[in-house]
C-alpha positions as CSV (number, residue, x, y, z in Angstrom):
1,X,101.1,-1.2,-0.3
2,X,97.5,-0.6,-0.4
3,X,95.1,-3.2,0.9
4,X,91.6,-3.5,-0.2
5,X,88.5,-5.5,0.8
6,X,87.2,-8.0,-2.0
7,X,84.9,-10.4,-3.2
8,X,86.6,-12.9,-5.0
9,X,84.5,-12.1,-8.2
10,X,86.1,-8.1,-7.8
11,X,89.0,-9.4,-7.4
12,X,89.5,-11.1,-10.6
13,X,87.9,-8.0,-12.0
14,X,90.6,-6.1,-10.9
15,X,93.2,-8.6,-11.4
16,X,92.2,-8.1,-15.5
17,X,92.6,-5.0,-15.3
18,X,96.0,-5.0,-13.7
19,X,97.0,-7.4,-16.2
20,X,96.3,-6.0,-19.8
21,X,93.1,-7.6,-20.5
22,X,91.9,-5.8,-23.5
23,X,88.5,-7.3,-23.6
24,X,85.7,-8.6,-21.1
25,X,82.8,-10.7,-22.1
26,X,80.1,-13.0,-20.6
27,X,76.2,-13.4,-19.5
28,X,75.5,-12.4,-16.7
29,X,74.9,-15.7,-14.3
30,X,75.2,-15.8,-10.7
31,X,77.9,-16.2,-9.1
32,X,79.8,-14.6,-11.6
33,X,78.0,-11.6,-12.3
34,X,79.6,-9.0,-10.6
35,X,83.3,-9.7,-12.2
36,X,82.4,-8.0,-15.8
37,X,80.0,-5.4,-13.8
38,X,83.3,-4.4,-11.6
39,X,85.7,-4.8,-14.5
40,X,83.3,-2.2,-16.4
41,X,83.0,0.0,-13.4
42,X,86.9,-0.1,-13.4
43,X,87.5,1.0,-16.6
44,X,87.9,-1.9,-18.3
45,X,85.7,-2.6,-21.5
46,X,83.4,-5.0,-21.0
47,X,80.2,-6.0,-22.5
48,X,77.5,-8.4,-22.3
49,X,76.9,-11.0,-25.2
50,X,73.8,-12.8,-25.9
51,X,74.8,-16.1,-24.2
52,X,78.0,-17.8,-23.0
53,X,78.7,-19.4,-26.4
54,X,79.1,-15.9,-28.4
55,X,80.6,-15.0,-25.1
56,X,83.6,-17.5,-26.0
57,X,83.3,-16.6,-29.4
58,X,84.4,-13.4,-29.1
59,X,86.8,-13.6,-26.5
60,X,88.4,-16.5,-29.0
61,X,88.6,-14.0,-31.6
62,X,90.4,-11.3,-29.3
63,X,93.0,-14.2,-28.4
64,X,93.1,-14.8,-31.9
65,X,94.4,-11.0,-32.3
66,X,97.0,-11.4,-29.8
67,X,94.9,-9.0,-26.9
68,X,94.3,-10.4,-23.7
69,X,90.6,-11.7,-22.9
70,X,88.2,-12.6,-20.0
71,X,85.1,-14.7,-20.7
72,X,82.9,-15.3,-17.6
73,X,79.5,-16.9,-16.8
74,X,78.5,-19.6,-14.6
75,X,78.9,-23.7,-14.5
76,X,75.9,-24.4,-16.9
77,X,77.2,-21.4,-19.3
78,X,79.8,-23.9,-19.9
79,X,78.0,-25.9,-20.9
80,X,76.2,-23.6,-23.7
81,X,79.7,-22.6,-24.4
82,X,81.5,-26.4,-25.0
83,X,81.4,-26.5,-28.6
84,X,84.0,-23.8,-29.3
85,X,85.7,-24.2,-25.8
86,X,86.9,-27.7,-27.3
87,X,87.7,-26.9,-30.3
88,X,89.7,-23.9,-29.2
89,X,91.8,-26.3,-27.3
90,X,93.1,-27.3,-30.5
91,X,93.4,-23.9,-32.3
92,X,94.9,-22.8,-29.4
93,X,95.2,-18.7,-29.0
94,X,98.3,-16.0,-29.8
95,X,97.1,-13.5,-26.9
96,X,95.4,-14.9,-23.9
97,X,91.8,-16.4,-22.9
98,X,90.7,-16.7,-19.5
99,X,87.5,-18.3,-19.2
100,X,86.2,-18.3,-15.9
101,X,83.6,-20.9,-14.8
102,X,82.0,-20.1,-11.4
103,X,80.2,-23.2,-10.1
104,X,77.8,-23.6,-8.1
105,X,77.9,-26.1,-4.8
106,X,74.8,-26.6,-3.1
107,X,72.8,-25.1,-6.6
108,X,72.7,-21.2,-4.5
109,X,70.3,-20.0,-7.9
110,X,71.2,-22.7,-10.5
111,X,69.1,-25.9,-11.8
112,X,72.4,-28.2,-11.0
113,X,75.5,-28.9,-9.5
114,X,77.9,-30.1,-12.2
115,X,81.5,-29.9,-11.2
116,X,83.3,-28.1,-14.4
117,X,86.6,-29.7,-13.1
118,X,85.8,-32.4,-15.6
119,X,85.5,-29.7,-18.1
120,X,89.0,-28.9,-17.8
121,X,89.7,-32.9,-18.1
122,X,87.4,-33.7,-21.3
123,X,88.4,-30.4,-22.8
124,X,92.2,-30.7,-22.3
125,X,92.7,-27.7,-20.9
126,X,94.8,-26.4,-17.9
127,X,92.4,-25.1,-15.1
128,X,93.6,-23.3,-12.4
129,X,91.3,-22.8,-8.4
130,X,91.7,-19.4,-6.3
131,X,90.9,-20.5,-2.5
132,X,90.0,-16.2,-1.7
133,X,90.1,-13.5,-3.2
134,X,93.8,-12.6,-2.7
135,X,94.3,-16.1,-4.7
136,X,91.2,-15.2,-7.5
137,X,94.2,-12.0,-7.8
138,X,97.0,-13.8,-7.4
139,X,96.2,-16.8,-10.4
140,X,94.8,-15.0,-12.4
141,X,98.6,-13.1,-13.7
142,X,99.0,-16.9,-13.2
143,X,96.4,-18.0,-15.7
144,X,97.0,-15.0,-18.2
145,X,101.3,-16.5,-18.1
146,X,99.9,-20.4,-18.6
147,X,98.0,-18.8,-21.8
148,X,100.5,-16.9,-23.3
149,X,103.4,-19.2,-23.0
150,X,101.8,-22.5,-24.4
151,X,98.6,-20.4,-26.2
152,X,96.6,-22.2,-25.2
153,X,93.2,-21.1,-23.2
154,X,92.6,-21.4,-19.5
155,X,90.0,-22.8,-17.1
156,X,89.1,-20.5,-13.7
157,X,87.3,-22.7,-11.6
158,X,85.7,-20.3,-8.9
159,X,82.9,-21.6,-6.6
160,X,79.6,-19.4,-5.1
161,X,81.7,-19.2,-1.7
162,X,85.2,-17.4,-3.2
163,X,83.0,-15.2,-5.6
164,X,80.8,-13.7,-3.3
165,X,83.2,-13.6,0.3
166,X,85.3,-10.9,0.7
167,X,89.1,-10.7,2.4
168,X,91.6,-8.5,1.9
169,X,93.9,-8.2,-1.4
170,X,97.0,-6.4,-1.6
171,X,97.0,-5.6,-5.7
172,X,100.3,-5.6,-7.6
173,X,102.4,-2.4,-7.3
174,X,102.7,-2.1,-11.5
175,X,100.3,-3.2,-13.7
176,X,100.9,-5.4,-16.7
177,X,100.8,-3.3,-20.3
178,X,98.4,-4.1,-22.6
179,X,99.9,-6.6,-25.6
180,X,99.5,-4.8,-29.2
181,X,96.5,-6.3,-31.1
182,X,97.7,-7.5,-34.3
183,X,96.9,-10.7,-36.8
184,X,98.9,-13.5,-38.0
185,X,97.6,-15.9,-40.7
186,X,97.5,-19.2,-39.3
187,X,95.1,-21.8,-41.7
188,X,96.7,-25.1,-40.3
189,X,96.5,-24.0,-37.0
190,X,92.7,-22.5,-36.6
191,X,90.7,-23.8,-39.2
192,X,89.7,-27.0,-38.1
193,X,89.0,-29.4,-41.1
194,X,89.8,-33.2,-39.9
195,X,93.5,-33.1,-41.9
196,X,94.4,-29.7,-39.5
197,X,92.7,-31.0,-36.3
198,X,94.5,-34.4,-36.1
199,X,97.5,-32.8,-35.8
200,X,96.2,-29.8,-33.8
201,X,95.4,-33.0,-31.1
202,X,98.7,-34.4,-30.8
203,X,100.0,-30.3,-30.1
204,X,97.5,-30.0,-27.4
205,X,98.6,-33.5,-25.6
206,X,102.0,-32.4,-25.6
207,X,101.6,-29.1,-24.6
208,X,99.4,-30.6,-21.5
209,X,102.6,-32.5,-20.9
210,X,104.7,-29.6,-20.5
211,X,102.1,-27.8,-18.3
212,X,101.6,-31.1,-16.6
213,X,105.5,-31.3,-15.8
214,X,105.5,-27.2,-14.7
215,X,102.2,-28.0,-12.4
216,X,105.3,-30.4,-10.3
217,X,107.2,-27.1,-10.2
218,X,104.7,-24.1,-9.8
219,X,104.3,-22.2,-6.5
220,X,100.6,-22.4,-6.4
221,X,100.9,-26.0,-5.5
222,X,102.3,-26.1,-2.2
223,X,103.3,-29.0,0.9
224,X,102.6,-27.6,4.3
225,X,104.4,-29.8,6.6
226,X,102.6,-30.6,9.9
227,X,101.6,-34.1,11.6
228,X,102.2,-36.7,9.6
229,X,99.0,-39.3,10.9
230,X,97.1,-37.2,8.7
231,X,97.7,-35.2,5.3
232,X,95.0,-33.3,3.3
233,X,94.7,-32.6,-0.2
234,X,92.6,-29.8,-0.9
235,X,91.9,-27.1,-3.5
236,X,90.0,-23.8,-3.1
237,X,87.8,-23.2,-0.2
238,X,87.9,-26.7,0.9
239,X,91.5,-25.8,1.8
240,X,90.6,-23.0,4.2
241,X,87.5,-25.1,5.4
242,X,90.3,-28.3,6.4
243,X,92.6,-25.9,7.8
244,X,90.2,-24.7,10.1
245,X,88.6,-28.3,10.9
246,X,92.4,-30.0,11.2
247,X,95.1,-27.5,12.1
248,X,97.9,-29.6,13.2
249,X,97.5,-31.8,9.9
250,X,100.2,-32.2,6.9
251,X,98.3,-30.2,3.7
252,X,98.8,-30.2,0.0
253,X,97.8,-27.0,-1.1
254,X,96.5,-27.3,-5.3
255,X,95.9,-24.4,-7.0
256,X,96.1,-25.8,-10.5
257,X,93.6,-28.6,-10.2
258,X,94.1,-29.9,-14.0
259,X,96.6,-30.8,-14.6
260,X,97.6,-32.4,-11.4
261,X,101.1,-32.2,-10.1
262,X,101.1,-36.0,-9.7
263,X,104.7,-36.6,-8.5
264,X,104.6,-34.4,-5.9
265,X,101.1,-35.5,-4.7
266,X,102.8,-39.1,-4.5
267,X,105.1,-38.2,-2.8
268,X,103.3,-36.2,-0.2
269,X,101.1,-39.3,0.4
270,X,103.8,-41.3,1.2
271,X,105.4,-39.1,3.9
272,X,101.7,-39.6,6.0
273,X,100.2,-42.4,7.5
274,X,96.6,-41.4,6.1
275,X,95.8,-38.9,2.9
276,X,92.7,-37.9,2.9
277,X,91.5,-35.9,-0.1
278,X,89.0,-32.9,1.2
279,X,87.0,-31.5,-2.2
280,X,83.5,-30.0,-2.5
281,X,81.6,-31.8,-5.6
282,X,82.6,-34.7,-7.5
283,X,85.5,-36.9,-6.2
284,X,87.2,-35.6,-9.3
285,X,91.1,-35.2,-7.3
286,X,90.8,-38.3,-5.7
287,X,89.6,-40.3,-8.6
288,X,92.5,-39.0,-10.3
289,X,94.6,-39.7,-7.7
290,X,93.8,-43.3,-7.1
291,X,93.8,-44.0,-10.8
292,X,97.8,-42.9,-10.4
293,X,97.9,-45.2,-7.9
294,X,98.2,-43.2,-5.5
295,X,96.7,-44.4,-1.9
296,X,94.3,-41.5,-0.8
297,X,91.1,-41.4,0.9
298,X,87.8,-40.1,-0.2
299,X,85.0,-38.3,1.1
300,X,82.1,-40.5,1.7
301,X,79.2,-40.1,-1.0
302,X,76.9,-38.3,1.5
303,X,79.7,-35.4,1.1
304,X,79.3,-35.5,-2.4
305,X,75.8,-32.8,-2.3
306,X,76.1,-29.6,-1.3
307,X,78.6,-27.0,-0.3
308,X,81.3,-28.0,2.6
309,X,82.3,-26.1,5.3
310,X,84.0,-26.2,8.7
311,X,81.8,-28.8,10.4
312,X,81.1,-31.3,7.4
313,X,85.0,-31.4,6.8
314,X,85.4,-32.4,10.7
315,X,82.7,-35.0,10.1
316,X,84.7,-36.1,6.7
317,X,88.3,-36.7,9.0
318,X,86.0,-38.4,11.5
319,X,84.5,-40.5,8.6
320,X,81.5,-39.8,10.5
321,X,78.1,-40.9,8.1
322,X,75.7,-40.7,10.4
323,X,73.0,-38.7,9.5
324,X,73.4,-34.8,9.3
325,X,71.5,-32.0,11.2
326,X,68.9,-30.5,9.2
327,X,69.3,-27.3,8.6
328,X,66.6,-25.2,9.2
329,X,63.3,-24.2,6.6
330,X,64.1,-20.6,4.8
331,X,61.2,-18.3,3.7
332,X,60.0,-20.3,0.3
333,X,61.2,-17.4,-2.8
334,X,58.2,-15.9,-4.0
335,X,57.4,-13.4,-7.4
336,X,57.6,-9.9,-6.0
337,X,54.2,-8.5,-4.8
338,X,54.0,-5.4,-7.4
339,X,55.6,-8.1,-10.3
340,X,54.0,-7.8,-13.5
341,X,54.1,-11.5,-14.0
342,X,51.2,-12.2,-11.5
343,X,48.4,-11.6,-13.8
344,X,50.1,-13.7,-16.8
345,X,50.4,-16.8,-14.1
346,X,47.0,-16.0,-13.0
347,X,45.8,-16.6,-16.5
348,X,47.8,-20.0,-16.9
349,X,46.3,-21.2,-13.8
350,X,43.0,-20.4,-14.7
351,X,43.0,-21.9,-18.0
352,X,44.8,-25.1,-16.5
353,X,47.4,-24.9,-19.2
354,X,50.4,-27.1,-19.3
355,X,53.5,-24.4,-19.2
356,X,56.9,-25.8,-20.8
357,X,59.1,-22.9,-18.5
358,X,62.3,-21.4,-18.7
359,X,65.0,-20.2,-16.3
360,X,64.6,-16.7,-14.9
361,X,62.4,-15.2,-11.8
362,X,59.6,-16.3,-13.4
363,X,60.2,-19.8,-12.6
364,X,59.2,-19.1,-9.4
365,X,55.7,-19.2,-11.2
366,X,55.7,-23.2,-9.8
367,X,55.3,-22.6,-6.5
368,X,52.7,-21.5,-4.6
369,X,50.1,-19.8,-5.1
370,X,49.9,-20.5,-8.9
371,X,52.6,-23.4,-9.3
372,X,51.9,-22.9,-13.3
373,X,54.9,-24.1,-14.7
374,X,55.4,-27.9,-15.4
375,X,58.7,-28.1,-16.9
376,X,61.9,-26.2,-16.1
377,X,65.3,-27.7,-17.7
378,X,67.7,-25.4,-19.3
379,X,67.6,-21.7,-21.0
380,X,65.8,-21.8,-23.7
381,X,64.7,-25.1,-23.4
382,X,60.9,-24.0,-22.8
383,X,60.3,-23.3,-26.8
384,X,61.4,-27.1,-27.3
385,X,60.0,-28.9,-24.5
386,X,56.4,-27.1,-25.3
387,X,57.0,-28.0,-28.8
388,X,57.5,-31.6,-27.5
389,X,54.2,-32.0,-26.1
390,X,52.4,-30.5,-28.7
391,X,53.5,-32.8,-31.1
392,X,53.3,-35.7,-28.8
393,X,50.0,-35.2,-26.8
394,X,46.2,-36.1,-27.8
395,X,45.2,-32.8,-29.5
396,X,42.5,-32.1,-26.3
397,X,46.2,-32.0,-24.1
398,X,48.2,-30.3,-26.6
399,X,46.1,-27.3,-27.0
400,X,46.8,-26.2,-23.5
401,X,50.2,-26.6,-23.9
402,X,52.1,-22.8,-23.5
403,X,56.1,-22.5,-23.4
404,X,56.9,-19.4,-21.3
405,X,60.0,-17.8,-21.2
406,X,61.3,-14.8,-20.5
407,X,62.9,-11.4,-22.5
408,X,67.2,-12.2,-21.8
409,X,66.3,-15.9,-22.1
410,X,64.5,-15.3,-25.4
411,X,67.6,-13.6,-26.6
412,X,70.1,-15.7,-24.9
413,X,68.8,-19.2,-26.5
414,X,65.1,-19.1,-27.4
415,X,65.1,-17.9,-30.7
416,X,66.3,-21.4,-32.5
417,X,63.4,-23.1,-30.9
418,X,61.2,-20.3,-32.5
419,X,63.0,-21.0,-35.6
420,X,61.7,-25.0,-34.7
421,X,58.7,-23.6,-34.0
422,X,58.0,-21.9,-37.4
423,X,59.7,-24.7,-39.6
424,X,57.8,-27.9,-37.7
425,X,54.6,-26.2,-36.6
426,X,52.6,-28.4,-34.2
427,X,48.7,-29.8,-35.7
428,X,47.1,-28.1,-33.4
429,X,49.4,-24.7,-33.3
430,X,51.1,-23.4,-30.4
431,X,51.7,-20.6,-27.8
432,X,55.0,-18.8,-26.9
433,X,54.3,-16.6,-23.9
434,X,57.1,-14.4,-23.6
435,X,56.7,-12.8,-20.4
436,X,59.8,-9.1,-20.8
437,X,60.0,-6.9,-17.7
438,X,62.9,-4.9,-19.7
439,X,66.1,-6.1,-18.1
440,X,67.7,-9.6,-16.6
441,X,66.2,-9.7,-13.5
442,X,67.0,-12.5,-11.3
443,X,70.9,-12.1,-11.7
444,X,70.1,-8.1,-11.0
445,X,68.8,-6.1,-13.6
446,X,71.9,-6.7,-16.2
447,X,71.1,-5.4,-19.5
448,X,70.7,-7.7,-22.8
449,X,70.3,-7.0,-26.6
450,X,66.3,-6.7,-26.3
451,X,67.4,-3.4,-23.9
452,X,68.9,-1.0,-25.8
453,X,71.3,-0.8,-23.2
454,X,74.9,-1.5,-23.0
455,X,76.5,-3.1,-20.0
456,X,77.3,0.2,-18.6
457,X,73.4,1.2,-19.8
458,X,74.5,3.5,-22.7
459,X,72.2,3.3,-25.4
460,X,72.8,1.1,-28.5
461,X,70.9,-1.1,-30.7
462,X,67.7,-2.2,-29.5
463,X,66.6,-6.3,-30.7
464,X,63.0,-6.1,-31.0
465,X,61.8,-9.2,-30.3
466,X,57.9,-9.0,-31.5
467,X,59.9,-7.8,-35.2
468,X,62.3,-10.5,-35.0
469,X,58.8,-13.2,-35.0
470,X,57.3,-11.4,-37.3
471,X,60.2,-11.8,-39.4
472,X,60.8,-15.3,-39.1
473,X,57.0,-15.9,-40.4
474,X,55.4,-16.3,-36.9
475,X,51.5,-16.2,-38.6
476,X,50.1,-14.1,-35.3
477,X,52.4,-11.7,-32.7
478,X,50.9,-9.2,-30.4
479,X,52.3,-7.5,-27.3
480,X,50.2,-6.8,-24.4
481,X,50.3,-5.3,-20.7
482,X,48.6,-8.4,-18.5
483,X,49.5,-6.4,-15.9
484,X,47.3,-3.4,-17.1
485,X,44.6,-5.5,-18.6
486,X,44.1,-9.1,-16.5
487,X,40.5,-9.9,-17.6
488,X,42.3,-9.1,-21.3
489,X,45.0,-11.3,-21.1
490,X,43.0,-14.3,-19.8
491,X,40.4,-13.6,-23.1
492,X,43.6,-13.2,-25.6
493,X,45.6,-16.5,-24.1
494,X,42.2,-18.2,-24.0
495,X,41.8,-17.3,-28.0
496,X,45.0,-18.2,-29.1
497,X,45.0,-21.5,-27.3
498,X,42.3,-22.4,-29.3
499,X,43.7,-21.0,-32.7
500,X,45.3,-23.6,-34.8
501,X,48.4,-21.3,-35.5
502,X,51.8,-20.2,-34.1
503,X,50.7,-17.4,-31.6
504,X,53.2,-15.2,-30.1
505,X,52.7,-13.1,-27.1
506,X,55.1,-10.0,-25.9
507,X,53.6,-10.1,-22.4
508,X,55.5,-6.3,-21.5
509,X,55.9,-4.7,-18.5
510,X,59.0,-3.4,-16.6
511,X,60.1,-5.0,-13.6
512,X,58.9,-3.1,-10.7
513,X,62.5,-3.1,-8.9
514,X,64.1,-2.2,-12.3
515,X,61.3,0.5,-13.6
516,X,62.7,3.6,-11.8
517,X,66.5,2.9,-13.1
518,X,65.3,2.3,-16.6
519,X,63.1,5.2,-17.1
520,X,66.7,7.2,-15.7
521,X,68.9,5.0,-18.9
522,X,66.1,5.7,-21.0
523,X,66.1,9.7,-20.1
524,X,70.3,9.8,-20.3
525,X,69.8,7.6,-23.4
526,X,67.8,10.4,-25.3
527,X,69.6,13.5,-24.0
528,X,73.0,11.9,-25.4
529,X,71.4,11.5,-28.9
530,X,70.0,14.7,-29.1
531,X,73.0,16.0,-27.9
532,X,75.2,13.8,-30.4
533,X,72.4,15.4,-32.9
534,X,72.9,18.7,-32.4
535,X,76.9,18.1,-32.8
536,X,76.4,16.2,-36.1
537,X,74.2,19.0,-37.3
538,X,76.9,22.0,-36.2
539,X,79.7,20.5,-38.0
540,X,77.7,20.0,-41.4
């Protein structure tokens, strides 16, 4: 059998592919990035969407059509994506959705560290843990069964440690065929007007029962039988971490984390003299667990931050709390030297603006030497939050106020808070700065709608976002190189801070570490149109 070395993240890519998934979509968002970006480079068709909520939409609307789907993104994608995520627990799907959530312990690149466990417990939906990438394979034929047999979709909780490690996966022998696409009518069951949905409940509790009484039965969920003074519960890389940290201990081995297999896990506890439940994040097993009645241990809160690994899980068994070793200081991050965003943060600084900001590598415009960005919450949120403060401020404040946000984020969820921005326009006006190096950089140069690009870099449609202003009645739009024109950019920001209008500013300039690769798509891009040209114009 052939053997191959994996992240966990290319292993669920290939795990799609071995299993018939017809159609892969997400945003890009570390750490699951590279699943759609090895799914495409596989073969199978993927694409990005604008943000995790059309994501989910689309995916939905595969399952719908019977095909097989993958949604990815990251922890707070989910979040962006929860409003058809819980209603889709009620439509349910005929195919199968796999929505993976990676999550983020220790907040790696991320502005949090929600656990999206309780995702899976709010939403009523099964959700299933891979401990390494053999497991990421292994569950996800498991996840893509789960869907299919109760349609219903299905939570993939991966974690920054299992995406980006890589162990060895032996792959199936055959692959899964690809279900036919084909649609049934179904009113009472997806259209979700109160007299449908209350019934559409009560069918999702009692298929959560029946999952709820497989989870005692499944595989995945496994007793390891060793001393019995001490038995671990554990799920994902915690497992491997408390194997490692208590060898000779009894284990309870989860790989479906919601429902919990609650009979078994009673009856596990009651064959050791301590139980100790071993999870990174939120105490969300052993919460569960105790509210069952079931006599396990917690980690203590200071366990609670952070990722885990070998030596915190020995401190955990040893209930140790004193203080932890700090670890040591890393370089600070800093905006690339030859980044085009310099001279824009320059200009904010100088003019002592107050910058609502946005997610993106120009966040890194707060620190040092500029630290010219006041706010940072949530994509997109820069549009509102500047909006905020303009309305709220004295109107000598309020007239520095800038929101700053970059070209995916624009894309992704900025362009309802321009819609805000147009409809309620501040006394005193307002400045979007919207600072587009051509690509979305800090997850790696994935492509997005204001590209041109597709996910494998064909060409396609192009968004434009200084059209789509000027379309929604922005009063003044310009697009400028501050890069090429610094003493420019300080005089036009200067200007339109002091206009009592809407202003917004295309601040453009390719990012330096992307430039070479897009001027290459670009190049391909316009040799495959002439060349589709030329074909169109033979055959007339």
């Amino acid at each position: 059998m052939e053997r191959k070395l994996l992240s966990g993240d290319e292993a669920v890519a290939l795990a799609a592919l071995d299993a018939g998934v017809a159609l892969g979509t997400g945003y890009p968002g570390t750490p699951s990035t590279e699943i759609l970006e090895a799914f495409g480079d596989l073969g199978g068709h993927a694409r990005w969407a604008p943000n995790e909520k059309v994501a989910l939409e689309v995916g939905l609307g595969a399952a719908y059509g019977a095909a097989r789907a993958l949604v990815t993104m990251k922890h707070v994608g989910l979040n962006v994506a929860a409003d058809p995520l819980f209603t889709a627990a009620y439509t349910g799907v005929t195919g199968a959705l796999v929505v993976v959530s990676a999550d983020d312990p220790g907040m790696a690149s991320s502005q949090n560290e929600q656990d999206n466990r309780r995702y899976a417990i709010a939403a009523g939906l099964p959700m299933l843990e891979p401990a390494d990438a053999q497991e990421a394979y292994d569950l996800f034929f498991d996840a893509v069964e789960i869907s299919e047999r109760w349609k219903i979709p299905v939570l993939f909780r991966m974690t920054t440690r299992v995406c980006h490690s890589k162990s060895v996966v032996v792959p199936r022998a055959e692959r899964l065929a690809r279900r036919p696409a084909h649609f049934e009518r179904d009113i009472e069951g997806r259209v979700m007007v109160p007299a449908n949905a209350r019934p559409a409940h009560r069918r999702l509790r009692a298929k959560l029962a029946e999952i709820a009484a497989y989870a005692e039965e499944a595989p995945f969920n496994r007793a390891e039988e060793g001393d019995r003074r001490l038995g671990i519960v554990a799920s994902g890389v915690s497992y491997f971490h408390a194997a490692e940290a208590a060898p000779g201990a009894s284990f309870f081995k989860l790989g479906m984390v919601h429902p919990l297999p609650l009979e078994r896990l009673r009856a596990f506890a009651g064959t050791v003299e301590r139980c100790l439940v071993v999870e990174e994040g939120d105490p969300v097993i052993a919460d569960a667990l105790r509210a069952a009645g079931i006599a396990v241990e917690s980690k203590p809160e200071m366990y609670r931050f952070g990722e885990l690994d070998v030596a915190r899980v020995r401190r955990i068994v040893a209930n140790d709390t004193s203080p932890e070793p700090t670890p040591p200081r890393g370089k600070p991050p800093e905006l690339c030297p030859a980044c085009p965003y310099h001279a824009a943060y320059a200009a904010l600084k100088k003019l002592d603006c107050i910058v609502a900001g946005d997610i993106g590598c120009y966040t890194l415009g707060a620190l040092l030497p500029y630290q010219a960005m006041d706010t940072c919450v949530a994509m997109g949120a820069s549009l509102g939050v500047g909006l905020g403060l303009r309305h709220a401020l004295p109107p000598e404040q309020a007239r520095r106020v800038v929101s700053v946000i970059g070209d995916s984020t624009f894309v992704h969820s900025g362009i309802t808070g321009l819609a805000e921005a147009v409809y309620n326009p501040p006394a005193t006006g307002h400045v979007v700065l919207v600072l587009d190096n051509g690509t979305t950089a800090m997850t790696g140069q994935q492509e997005h709608p204001g590209t041109g690009r597709t996910l494998e870099h064909a060409p396609t449609t192009k968004l434009s976002i200084e059209g789509l202003a000027r379309a929604m009645g922005v009063p003044s739009v310009i697009v400028f190189d501050a890069f090429a024109d610094p003493a420019g950019f300080e005089r036009l920001l200067a200007e339109r801070l002091a206009a009592p209008e809407l202003s917004l500013i295309v601040a453009r300039r390719p990012c330096i570490l992307a430039a070479a690769d897009i001027r290459n798509w670009e190049k391909l891009g316009a040799e495959r149109r002439a060349a589709e040209a030329c074909r169109a114009q033979s055959e007339e």
